[in-house]
NUPALO-540455 format. One record per residue (C-alpha): x, y, z; residue in three letters. Coordinates in steps of 0.25 Angstrom, whole numbers, padded with zeros to 4 digits, always signed. Example, Ala and Ser with C-alpha at 12.3 -4.5 7.8 and 13.67 -1.06 7.14 Angstrom:
<torvos>
+0049-0018+0031ALA+0055-0004+0029SER
</torvos>
This chain:
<torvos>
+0000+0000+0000UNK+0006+0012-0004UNK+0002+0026+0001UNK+0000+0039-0010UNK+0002+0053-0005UNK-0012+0054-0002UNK-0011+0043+0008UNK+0000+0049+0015UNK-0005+0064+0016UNK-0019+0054+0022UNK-0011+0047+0033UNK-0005+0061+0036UNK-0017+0068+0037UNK-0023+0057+0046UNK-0009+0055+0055UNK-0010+0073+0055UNK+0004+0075+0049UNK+0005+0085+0041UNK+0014+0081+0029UNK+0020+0089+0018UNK+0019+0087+0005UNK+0034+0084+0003UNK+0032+0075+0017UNK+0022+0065+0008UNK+0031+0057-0002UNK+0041+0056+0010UNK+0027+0049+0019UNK+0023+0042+0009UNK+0035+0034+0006UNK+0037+0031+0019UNK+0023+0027+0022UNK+0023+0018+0010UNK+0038+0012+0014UNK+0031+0010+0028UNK+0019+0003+0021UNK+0028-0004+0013UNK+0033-0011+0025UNK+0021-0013+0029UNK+0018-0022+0018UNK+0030-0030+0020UNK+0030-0034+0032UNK+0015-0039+0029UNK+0021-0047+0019UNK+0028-0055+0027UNK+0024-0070+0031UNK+0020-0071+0044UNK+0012-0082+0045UNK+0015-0091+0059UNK+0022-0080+0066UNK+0013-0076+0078UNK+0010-0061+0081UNK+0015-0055+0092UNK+0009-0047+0102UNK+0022-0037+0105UNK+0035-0042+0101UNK+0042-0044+0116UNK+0035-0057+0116UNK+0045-0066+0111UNK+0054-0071+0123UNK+0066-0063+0128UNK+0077-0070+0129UNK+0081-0068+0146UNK+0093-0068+0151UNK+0097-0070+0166UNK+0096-0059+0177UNK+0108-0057+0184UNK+0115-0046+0189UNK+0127-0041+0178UNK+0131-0028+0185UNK+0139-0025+0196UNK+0129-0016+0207UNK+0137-0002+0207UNK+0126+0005+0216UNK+0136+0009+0226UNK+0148+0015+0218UNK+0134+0021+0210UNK+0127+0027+0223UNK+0143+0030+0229UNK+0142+0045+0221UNK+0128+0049+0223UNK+0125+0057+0230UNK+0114+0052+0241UNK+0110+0036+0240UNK+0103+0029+0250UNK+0101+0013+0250UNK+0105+0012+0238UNK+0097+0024+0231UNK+0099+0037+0225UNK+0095+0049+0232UNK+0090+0061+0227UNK+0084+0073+0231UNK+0069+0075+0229UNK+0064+0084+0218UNK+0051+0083+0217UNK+0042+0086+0229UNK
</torvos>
């Protein structure tokens, strides 16, 4: 399905963009590639592939969870400031 000029100055009427007349062969090529693409990937054969609700479905691969890092709080917490049981302090700014 290719689009003509009047299609696109219609879908830019009914989407409020206001095109100008050297802005329409641009659009109209672009829509059409975008159609074109469209149609190609319709072409494809996907008989016995099942449809998927959101593509995070398929299994993630896990891996263990363990500790990788060395804890640095101290020497981290050594230069500020105010801490206290292991937390940062800092002054209120919002009453």
């Amino acid at each position: 399905m290719a689009l003509d000029r009047s299609d696109v100055e219609k879908i830019a009427h009914l989407a409020r963009l206001g095109l100008n007349d050297a802005d329409i062969p641009r659009t109209t090529e672009a829509l059409n590639s975008i159609l074109g693409l469209v149609d190609q990937m319709q072409a494809v054969d996907t008989t016995g592939i099942e449809p998927l609700a959101h593509p995070l479905e398929a299994s993630q691969r896990l891996r263990e969870d363990v500790v990788s890092e060395a804890n640095h709080r101290e020497s981290y917490q050594a230069i500020a400031p105010a801490v206290e049981d292991g937390l940062y302090l800092v002054p209120k700014v919002i009453d």
